[in-house]
C-alpha positions in Angstrom: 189.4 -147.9 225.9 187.0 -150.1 224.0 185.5 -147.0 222.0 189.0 -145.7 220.9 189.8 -149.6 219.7 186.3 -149.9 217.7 187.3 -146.2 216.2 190.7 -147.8 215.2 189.4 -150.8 213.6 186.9 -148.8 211.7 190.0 -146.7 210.8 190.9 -150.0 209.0 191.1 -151.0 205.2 188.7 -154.6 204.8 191.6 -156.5 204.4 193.3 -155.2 207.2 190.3 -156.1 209.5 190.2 -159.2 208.0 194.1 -159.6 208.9 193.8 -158.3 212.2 191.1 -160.6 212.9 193.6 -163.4 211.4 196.4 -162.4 214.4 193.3 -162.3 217.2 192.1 -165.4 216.1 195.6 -167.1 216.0 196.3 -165.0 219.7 193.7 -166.7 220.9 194.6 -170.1 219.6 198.0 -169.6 221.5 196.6 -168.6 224.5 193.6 -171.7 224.5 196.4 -174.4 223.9 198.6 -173.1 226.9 196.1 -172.1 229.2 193.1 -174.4 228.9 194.0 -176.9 226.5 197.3 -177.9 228.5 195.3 -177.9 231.8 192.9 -180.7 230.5 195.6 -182.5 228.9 196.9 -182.9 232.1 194.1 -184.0 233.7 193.1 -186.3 230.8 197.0 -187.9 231.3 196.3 -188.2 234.8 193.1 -190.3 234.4 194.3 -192.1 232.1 196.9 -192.9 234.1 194.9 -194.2 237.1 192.6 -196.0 234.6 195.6 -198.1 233.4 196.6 -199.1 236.9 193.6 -200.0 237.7 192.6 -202.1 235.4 195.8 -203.9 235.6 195.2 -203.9 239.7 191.7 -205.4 239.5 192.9 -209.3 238.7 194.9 -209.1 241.8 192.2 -207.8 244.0 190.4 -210.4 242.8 192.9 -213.1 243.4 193.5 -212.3 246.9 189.4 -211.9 247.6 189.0 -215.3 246.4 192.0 -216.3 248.9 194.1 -217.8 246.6 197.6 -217.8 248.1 200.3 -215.0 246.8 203.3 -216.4 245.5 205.4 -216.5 242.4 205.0 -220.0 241.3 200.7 -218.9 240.7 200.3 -218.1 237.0 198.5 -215.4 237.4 201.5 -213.8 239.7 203.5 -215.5 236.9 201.9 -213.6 234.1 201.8 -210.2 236.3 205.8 -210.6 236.7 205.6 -209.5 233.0 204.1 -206.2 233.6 206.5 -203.6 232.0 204.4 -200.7 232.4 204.3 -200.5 236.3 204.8 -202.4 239.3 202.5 -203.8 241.7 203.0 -205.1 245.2 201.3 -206.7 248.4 201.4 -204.1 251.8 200.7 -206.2 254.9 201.9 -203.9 257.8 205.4 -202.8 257.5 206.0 -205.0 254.4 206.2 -205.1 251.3 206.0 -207.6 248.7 206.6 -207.3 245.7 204.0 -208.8 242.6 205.7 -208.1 240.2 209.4 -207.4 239.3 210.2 -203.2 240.3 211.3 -201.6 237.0 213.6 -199.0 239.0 215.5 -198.7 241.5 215.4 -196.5 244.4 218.0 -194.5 245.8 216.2 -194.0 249.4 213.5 -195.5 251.1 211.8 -192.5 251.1 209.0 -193.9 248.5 208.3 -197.6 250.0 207.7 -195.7 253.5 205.5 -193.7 251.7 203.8 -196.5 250.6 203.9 -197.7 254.0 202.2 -194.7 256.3 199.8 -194.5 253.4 198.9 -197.9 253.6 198.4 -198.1 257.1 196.4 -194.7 256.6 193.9 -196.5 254.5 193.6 -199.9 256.1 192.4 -198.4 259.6 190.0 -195.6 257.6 186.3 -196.8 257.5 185.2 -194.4 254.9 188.4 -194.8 252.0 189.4 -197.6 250.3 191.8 -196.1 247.8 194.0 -193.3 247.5 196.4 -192.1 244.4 198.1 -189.2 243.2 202.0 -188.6 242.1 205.1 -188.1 243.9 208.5 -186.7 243.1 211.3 -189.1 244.0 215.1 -189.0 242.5 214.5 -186.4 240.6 211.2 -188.1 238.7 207.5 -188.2 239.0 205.8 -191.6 240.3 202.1 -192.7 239.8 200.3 -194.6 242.4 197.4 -196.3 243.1 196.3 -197.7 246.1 193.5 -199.5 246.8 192.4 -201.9 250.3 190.8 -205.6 250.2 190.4 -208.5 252.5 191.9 -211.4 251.4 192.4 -214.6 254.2 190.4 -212.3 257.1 193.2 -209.9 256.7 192.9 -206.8 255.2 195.6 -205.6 253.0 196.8 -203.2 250.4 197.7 -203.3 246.7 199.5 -200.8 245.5 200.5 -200.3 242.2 203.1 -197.8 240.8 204.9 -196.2 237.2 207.2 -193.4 236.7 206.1 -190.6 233.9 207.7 -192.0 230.9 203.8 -193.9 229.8 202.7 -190.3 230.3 204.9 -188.8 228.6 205.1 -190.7 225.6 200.8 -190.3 226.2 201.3 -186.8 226.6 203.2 -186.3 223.4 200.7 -188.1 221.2 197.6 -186.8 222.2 199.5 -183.2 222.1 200.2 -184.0 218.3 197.1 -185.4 218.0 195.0 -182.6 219.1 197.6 -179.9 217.6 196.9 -181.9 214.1 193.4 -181.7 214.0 193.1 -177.8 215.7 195.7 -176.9 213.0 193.9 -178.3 210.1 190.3 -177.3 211.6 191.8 -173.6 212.4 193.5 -173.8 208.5 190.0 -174.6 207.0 188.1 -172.3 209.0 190.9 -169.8 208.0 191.0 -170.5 204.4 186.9 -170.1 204.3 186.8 -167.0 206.2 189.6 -165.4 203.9 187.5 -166.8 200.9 184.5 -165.2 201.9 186.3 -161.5 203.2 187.9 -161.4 200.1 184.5 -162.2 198.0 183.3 -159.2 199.7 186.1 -156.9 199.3 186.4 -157.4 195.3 182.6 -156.3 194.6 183.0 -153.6 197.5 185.9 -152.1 195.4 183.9 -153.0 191.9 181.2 -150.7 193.3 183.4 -148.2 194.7 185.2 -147.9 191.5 181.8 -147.4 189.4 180.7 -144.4 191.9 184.6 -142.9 191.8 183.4 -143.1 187.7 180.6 -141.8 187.7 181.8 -138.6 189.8 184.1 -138.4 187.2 180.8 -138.1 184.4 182.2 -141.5 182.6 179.8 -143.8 181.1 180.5 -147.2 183.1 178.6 -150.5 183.3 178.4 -152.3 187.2 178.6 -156.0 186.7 177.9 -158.0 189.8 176.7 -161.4 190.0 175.5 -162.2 193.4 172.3 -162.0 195.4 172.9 -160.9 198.9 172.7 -157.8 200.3 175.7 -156.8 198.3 174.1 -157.2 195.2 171.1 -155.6 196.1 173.6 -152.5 197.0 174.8 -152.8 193.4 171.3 -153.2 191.3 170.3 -150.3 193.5 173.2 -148.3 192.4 172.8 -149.0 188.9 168.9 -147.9 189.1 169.9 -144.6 190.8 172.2 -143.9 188.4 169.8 -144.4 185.5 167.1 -142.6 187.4 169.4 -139.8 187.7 170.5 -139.5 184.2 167.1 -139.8 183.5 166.2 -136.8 185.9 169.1 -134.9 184.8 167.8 -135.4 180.8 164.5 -134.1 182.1 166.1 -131.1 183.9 168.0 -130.1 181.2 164.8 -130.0 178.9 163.0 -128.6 181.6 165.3 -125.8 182.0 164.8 -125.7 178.2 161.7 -124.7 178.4 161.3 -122.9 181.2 163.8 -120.8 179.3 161.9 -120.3 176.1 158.9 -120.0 178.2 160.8 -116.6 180.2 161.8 -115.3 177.3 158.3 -115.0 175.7 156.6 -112.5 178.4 160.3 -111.0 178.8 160.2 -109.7 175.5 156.7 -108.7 174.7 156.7 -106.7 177.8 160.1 -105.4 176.1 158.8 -105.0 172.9 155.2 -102.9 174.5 157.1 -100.8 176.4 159.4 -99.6 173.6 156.4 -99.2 171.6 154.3 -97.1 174.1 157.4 -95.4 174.8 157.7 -94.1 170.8 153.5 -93.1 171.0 152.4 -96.6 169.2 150.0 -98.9 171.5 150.0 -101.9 169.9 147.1 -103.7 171.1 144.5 -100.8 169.8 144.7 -98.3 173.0 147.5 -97.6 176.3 145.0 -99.1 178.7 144.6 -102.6 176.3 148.5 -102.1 175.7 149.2 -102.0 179.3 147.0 -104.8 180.0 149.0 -107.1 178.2 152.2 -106.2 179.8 150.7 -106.5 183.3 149.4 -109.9 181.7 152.9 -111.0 181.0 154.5 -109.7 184.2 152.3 -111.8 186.5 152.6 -115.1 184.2 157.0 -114.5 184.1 155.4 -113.5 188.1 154.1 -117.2 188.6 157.5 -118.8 186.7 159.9 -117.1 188.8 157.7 -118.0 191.9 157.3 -121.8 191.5 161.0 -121.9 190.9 161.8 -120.4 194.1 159.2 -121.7 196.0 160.6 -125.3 194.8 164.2 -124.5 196.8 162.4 -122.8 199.6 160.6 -125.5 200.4 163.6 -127.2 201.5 164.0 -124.8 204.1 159.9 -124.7 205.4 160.0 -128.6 205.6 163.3 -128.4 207.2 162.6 -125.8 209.9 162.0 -126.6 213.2 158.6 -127.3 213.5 159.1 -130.4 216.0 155.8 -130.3 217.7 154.1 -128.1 215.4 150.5 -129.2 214.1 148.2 -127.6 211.6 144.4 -127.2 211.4 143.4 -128.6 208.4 140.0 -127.7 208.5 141.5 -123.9 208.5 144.0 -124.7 206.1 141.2 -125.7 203.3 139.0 -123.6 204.1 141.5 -120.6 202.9 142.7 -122.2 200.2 139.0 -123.3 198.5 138.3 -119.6 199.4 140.5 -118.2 197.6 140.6 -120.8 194.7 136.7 -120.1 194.3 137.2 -117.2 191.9 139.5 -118.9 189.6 136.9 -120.9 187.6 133.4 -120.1 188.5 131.7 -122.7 186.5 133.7 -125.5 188.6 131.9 -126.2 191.7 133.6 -126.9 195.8 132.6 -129.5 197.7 133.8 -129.8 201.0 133.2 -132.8 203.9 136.1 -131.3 206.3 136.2 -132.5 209.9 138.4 -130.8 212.1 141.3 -132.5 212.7 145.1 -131.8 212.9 148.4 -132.3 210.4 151.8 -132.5 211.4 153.8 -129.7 210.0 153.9 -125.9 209.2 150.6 -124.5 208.0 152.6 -122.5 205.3 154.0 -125.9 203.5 150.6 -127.6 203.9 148.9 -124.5 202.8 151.1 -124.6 199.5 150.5 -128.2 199.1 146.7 -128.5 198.9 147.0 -125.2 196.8 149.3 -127.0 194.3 146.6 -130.2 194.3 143.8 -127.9 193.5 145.5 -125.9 190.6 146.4 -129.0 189.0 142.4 -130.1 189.9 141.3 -127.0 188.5 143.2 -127.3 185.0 141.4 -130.7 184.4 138.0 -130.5 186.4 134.7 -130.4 184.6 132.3 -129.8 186.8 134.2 -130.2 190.4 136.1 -130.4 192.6 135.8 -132.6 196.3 138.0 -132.2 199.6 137.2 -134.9 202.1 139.5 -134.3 205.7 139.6 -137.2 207.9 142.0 -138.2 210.6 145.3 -138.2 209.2 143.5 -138.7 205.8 142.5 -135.8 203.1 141.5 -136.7 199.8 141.0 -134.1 196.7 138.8 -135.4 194.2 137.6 -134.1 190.9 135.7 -135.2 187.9 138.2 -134.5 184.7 139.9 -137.1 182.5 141.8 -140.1 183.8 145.0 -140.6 184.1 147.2 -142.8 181.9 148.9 -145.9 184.2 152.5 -145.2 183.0 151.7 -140.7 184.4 150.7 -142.0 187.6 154.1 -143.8 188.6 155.9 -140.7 187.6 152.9 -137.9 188.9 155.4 -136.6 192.0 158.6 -137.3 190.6 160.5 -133.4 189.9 161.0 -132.4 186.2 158.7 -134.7 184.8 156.9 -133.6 181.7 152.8 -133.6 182.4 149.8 -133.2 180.5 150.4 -130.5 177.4 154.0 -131.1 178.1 154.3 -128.8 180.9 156.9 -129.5 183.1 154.8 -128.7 186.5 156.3 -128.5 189.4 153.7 -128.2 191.7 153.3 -131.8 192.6 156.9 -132.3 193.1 156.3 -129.5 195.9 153.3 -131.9 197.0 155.4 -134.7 197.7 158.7 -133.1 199.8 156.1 -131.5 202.3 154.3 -134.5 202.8 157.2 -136.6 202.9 159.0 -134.3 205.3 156.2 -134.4 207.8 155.8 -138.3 207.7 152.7 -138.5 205.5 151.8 -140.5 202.5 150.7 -139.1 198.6 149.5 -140.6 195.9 146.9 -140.0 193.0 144.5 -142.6 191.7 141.9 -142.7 189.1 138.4 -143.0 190.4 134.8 -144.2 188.8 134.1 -140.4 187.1 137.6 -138.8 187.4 141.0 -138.8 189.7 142.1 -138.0 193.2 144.9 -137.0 195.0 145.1 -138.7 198.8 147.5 -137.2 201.8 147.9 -139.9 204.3 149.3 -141.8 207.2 148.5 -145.5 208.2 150.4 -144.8 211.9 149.5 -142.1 213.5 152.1 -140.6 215.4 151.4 -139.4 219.0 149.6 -135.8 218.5 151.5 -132.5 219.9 149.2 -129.6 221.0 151.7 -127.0 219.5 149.7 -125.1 216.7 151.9 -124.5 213.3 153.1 -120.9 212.7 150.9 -119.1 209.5 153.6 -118.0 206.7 
């Protein structure tokens, strides 16, 4: 039952959360003041009650304990005969007399014999000397108050009693009273809470008219003022967009130029062919002419492969390889073997500990061979791969990088170096990512490197990564 509610309230617009939480809150306002709130009004009434009887008891209790005799013509019985609020009178065994004048008349004797066996009641306890509470009589509620004393050797009772209509007229002002100040606390609270939904509902809409926008491709500004959470949604918003116009500029020129770049081996291997097709080798000989248009196949070869290898990746890193780790030490030592033939005069160095990655060996295999193609077209003189635990670092000795090229160095479809839009590093940075590692590039003392790393390692699986 619970989840079925939370799924409707999600179900729910803002403002209609905001107004259902409006009718709960006034629900449970209704419910406080006739449950709780009218329980300890009533006992508050009560008490007060009692209090008022008995401070009005306590100068005769203390008239008769000083033994000064009871009769009207006393001026304290004189003054006490003014009493409008409730009546008070002397119990000596079966009778009563009377203190001050009775406001009401009764139509029994049912309450005076009440008095009576009551009073008896508490003289001959040893452990009470009061007793009070209500009672219904002709068709209306009495207060009483009881209390026992010795006045002349004799113990007695006073007794003191008041119908409901002190209560009530009590009852009705603290009621308004309290009602007066809930209301205008509950309005307040009300009117703030409304103020503050509805401050979050206008820039909630704001943004999610900017996004509807730019779905739309429509060139919109997002203008929100604030500093919470909801403006850090906003400034966010506005830096992805700008990052993906930017990326989308870059993509465009990219696919520019890879463009121009296809069509160049595409049609000198056209162009050769048709020409050793007619008898005419245009590079001197058919073995030099063939040459060039195995040349051109592997470079158009290499394009085509870096573009698909750039959406495959998506599906290595995304494979399930839970559990799966790679040998590192393995993993470099292919790659610098086979890399060692690409520029003999550039000399490997390797410090390689044996020590385990998480992730497929295929997508780690074509990251640190991405790294060391883009180490090879800028080394001088070498190239270093250090492994450590969780830690592998490519260094190599060719010209620094500019501050401004290493914010951008992993970012897809930036232009590098030469203006070649590489996308090797981009590669680089999804399998590492995917696999919870660290990358970035620095410059060092004689040159640059390219560090793979993880500050927390994560709990090591003995499941060995599958070879591509």
């Amino acid at each position: 039952m619970p989840n079925s509610i939370g799924k409707y309230f999600k179900k729910l617009s803002l403002t209609q959360q905001v107004l259902m939480i409006i009718l709960l809150m006034l629900i449970f306002l209704a419910l406080f003041f006739t449950f709780f709130m009218n329980k300890n009004i009533e006992v508050t009434i009560s008490n007060q009650m009692y209090s008022v009887m008995d401070s009005r008891q306590k100068p005769i209790i203390s008239a008769l304990e000083a033994d000064e005799p009871v009769d009207f013509e006393n001026q304290l019985f004189q003054y006490l005969s003014t009493d409008s609020i409730q009546t008070n009178c002397l119990i000596e065994g079966d009778q009563i007399k009377f203190l001050t004048i009775p406001a009401h008349e009764f139509k029994t004797m049912e309450f005076y014999d009440f008095l009576i066996t009551h009073a008896r009641a508490l003289v001959a306890s040893t452990s009470q000397n009061e007793s009070y509470g209500t009672i219904r009589v002709d068709d209306g509620t009495y207060y009483y108050l009881m209390e026992k004393c010795v006045s002349n050797g004799e113990k007695v009772v006073v007794a003191s009693f008041m119908d409901d209509t002190y209560a009530s007229e009590f009852r009705s002002s603290l009621i308004d009273s309290t009602v007066y100040v809930t209301v205008v606390a509950f309005s307040l609270i009300l009117m703030i809470l409304m103020l503050w939904a509805f401050s979050i509902i206008h820039p909630l809409n704001q943004i999610r008219l900017y996004i509807s926008q730019i779905k739309q491709g429509k060139d919109v500004e997002l203008n929100i003022n604030r500093e919470d959470e909801i403006g850090d949604v906003a400034h966010e918003l506005i830096s992805m967009k700008e990052e993906l116009t930017k990326q989308e500029k870059s993509k465009e020129e990219m696919i520019h130029n890879i463009s121009h770049d296809l069509k160049t081996p595409i049609a000198t291997i056209k162009s050769y062919s048709e020409s050793i097709k007619d008898g005419i080798y245009p590079y001197g000989d058919l073995e030099s002419s063939v040459d060039v248009i195995l040349d051109n196949a592997q470079r158009l070869e290499d394009k085509v492969h870096n573009l698909l290898y750039l959406n495959r990746v998506e599906y290595l890193i995304t494979s399930d390889c839970e559990g799966v780790v790679t040998n590192m030490k393995e993993v470099v030592e292919q790659v610098v073997l086979n890399s060692a033939v690409i520029d003999p005069d550039i000399r490997l160095e390797t410090d390689v500990e044996e020590v385990f990655f998480d992730g497929l060996i295929e997508a780690w295999r074509v990251a640190i061979e991405n790294i060391m193609e883009n180490a090879f077209r800028y080394a001088k003189s070498y190239i270093k791969i250090v492994v450590r635990e969780n830690d592998l670092r490519i260094y190599n000795d060719g010209p620094k990088m500019p501050e401004d090229r290493i914010d951008t160095l992993f970012k897809p479809y930036e232009k590098g170096e030469g203006g070649r839009f590489g996308l090797g590093l981009s590669i680089v940075s999804k399998v590492t990512k995917a696999n919870n590692y660290q990358v970035k590039g620095y410059n060092t003392e004689d040159g640059v490197c390219f560090r793979i790393y993880r500050d927390k390692p994560h709990k090591r699986t003995i499941k060995r990564g599958r070879k591509g």
